[in-house]
N, C-alpha and C positions, 0 to 999 in steps of 0.2 A: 479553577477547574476548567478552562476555557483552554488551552494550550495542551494538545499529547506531547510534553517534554517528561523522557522517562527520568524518575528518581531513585528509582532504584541504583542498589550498587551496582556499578561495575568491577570486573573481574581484579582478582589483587596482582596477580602478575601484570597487568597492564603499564603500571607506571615504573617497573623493573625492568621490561624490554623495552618502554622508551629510551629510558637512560642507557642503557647499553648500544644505542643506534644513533643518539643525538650527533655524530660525527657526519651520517651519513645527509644533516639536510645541509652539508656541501654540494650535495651532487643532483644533478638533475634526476627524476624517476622517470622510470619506466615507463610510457605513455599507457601503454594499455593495462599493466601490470606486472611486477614482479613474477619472474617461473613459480619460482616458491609462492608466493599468493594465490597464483590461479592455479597451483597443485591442489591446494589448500582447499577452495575454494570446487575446484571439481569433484572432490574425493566428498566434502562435504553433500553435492548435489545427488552423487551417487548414493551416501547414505542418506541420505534424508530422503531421497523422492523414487528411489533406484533408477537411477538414470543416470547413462554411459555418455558423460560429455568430454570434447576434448580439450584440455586447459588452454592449449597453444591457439586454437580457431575458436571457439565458441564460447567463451570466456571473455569480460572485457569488466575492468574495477570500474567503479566510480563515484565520485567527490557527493556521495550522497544518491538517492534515487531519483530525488527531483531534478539532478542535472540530467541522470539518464532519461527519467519519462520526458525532458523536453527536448533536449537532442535527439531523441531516436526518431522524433517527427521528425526532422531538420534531415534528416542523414536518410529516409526509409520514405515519407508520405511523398505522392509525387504529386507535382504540382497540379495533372488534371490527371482526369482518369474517365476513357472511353469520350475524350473531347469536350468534357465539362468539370467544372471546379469538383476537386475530392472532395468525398465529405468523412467526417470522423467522428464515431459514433461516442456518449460521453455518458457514464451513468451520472444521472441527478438524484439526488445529493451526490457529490465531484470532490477531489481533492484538485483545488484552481489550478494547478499547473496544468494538470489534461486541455485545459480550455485555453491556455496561453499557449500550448505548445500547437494547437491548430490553429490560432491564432496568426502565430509568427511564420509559419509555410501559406498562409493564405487559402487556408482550407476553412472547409464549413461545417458547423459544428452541431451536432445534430445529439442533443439533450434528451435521452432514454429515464424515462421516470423507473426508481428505483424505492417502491414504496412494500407496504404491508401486502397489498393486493397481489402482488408479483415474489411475495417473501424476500425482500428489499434488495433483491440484486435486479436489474436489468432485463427484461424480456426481451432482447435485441429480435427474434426470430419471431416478433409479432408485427414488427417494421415493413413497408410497403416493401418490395423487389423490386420497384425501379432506385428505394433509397440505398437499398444494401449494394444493389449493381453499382450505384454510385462510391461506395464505401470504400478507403484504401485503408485505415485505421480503426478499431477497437481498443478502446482503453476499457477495463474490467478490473476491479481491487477485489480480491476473495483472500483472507476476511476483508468485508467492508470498513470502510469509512465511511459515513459513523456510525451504520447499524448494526456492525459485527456480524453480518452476514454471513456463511458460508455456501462456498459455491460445491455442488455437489460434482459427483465424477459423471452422471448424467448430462447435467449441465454443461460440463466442459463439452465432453461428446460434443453435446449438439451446437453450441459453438463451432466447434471447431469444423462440425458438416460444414454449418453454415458459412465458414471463413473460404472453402473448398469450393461451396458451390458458388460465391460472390466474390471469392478472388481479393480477400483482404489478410491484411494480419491484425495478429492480435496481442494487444501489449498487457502485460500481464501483472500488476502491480502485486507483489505480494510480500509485503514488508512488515503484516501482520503475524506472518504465518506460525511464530513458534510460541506465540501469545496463543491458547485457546485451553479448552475444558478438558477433554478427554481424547477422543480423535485426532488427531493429525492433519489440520486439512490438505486436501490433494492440492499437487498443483500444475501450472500449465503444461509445463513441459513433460510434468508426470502421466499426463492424462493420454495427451499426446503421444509418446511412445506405445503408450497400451495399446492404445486404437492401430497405430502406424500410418499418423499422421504425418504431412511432412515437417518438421522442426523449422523449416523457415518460415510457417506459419504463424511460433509461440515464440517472443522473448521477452523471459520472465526478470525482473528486479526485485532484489532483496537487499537488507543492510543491515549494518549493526547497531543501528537507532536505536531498535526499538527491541530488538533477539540479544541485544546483550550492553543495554542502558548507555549506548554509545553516543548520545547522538551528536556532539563535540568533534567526535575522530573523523566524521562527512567520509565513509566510509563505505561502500555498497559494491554490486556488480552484474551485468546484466548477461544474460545466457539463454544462446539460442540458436540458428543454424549458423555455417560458416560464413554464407554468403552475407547475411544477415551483421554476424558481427565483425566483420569484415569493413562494411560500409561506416560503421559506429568507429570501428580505429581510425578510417578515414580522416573522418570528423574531427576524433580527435587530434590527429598528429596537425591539421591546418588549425583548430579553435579549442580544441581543450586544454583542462588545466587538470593534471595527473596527480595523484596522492601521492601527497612528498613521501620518500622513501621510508624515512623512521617509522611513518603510521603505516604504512605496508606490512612491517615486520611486525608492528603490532597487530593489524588484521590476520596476516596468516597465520599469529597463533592463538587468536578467540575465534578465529570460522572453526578451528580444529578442536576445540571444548568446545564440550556439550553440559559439563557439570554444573555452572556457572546460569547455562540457560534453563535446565531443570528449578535449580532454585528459584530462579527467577516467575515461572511459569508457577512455582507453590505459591508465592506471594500474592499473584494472579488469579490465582483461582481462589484463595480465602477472599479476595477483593470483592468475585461476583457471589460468593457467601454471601458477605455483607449485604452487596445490594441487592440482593434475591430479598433478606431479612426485610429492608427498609423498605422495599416497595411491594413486600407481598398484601396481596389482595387490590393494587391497584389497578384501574379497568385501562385496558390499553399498554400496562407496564411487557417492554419483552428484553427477557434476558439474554445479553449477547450470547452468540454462542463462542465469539472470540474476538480478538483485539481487546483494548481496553477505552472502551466509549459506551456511557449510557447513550443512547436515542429516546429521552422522555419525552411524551405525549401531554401537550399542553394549548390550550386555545388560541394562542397568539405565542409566537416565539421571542420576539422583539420584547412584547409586551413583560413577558416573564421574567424577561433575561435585565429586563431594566428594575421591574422589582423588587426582583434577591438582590442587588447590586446595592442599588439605593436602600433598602428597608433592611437586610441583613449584613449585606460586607462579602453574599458568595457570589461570586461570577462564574456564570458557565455562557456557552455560545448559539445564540442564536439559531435555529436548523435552517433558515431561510438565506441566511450568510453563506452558507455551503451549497445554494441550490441558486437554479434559474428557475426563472418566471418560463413557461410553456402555454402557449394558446390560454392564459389567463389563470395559469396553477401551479405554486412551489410548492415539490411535493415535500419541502423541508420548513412549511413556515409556520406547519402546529405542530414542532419539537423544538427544544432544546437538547444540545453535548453537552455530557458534563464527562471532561477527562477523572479515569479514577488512575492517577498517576500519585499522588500523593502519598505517607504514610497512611496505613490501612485504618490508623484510628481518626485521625483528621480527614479522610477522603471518608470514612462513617459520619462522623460531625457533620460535615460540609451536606450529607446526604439526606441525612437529619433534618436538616436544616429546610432544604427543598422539599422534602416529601409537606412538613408542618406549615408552609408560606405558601406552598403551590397547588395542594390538595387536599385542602383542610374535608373534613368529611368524607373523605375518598382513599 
């Protein structure tokens, strides 16, 4: 339970339009992507978030989200800003790439606790104003990792004030987003439009990892203003590595089903059934509101994680693994993740298992 590798199925058409295209990994791809994919893939953004983007400018695939969230520092962060080092803002608990990818521009990386206190998404707008004046990046996951956060359309708002009034962007990880309960969560660039904010503000990432059990095809694409993704082609046509053609014609036809990802979302939500069951009455226990990651509450994370392992055989992940140390405090190091990626019964077992080792009387 350590690992978000989705197990669920994938789609059955999937390995029937491979074999119909295997011909094409003669041929170099399309750097930015296939017409038909970013058709695909716009028509998509429009239904899902209603928002009018244009496939040819604001569109751009790529070989997963992690390559986009660390190129798009590479390609967007600049090296200072108002004559002193950028700084780039990180919710703690972080998916590690946020941090390498300030890392490798030579920016400075500025670790936003993302706790119970704050409803585990990031308070960026409690941060000094000489930090955010410093600011050229936002990195934000709504749903979180790994607290299943959602970020509200509030929320975004004020963000995205704030990106206005501090002169930053804001990268938008949202590769949870077809994973949740009831709701739909909003997302950047949805929010944005509402407001009429400017779009070079929001570029959002999404994939087919985790929206349609893909995560093998390294498949995704990031979408945002032109100028924006304009700079990200750049990038790529001098250092990127394009989605070989055959997984192209596979992605343009699972971004266009939706049926596939219903199912998959029922599987999901009998899943937080389950763990609503197993940990109800527990003090601290809180039920995602989407993605698929517990964030249990436990006195030592390390601690725990090493005693289901050794004394039962279940391993889940450390919360302190996913965070930094800030002025003397991880806000992730009294949790453990536990991925509920597995069969619904064995991810009950496994759950089983911790509630009885980890909170005897509780």
């Amino acid at each position: 339970m350590t690992i978000g590798e989705p197990k669920h199925a994938f789609p059955d058409f999937v390995s029937e339009i491979l074999a119909q295209h295997t011909h094409e990994f003669a041929k170099y791809p399309p750097n930015a992507g296939a017409p038909e994919l970013l058709d695909s893939i716009a028509n998509w953004i429009k239904q899902r978030f209603t928002v009018d983007v244009d496939a040819a400018t604001q569109v751009i695939t790529l070989s997963g989200t992690r390559e986009g969230l660390h190129n798009a520092c590479i390609a967007l962060c600049p090296e200072t800003k108002n004559g002193k080092q950028a700084n780039v803002l990180i919710p703690n608990p972080f998916y590690q790439v946020y941090a390498v990818a300030a890392a490798t521009v030579g920016a400075k990386p500025v670790f936003v606790p993302a706790e119970a206190s704050t409803g585990f998404l990031p308070d960026f707008s409690g941060l000094p104003a000489d930090v955010l004046d410093q600011t050229a990046v936002v990195y934000i996951c709504s749903p979180s990792n790994p607290q299943g956060a959602v970020a509200s359309r509030e929320y975004w708002a004020g963000l995205l004030q704030l990106a206005e009034k501090h002169d930053f962007r804001i990268f938008a990880d949202e590769c949870y987003s077809e994973i949740y309960r009831d709701e739909p969560p909003v997302g950047g660039l949805q929010v944005a439009a509402e407001v009429g904010a400017d779009p070079e503000r929001v570029l959002i990432f999404h994939s087919l990892s985790k929206r349609s059990n893909l995560p093998g095809l390294r498949s995704g694409f990031a979408a945002g203003g032109p100028k924006t993704i304009a700079a990200l082609k750049q990038l790529r046509d001098f250092a990127g590595a394009p989605i070989p053609l055959p997984l192209q014609r596979v992605s343009t036809a699972v971004w266009a089903d939706e049926v596939h990802v219903i199912a998959n979302r029922t599987q999901y939500r009998e899943k937080y059934d389950a763990a609503d069951a197993v940990f109800a009455g527990l003090n601290g226990y809180q039920s995602p509101e989407a993605g698929f990651f517990l964030w249990l509450p436990v006195e030592d994370g390390e601690a725990a994680a090493l005693s289901l392992w050794q004394e039962t055989g279940v391993r889940v992940l450390p919360g302190a693994y996913l965070s930094r140390d800030v002025n003397g405090h991880n806000p992730g190091k009294g949790y453990i993740r536990a991925a509920m990626v597995a069969p619904k019964q064995e991810m009950t077992d496994g759950l089983n298992i911790i509630r009885k080792h980890l909170y005897q009387g509780n």
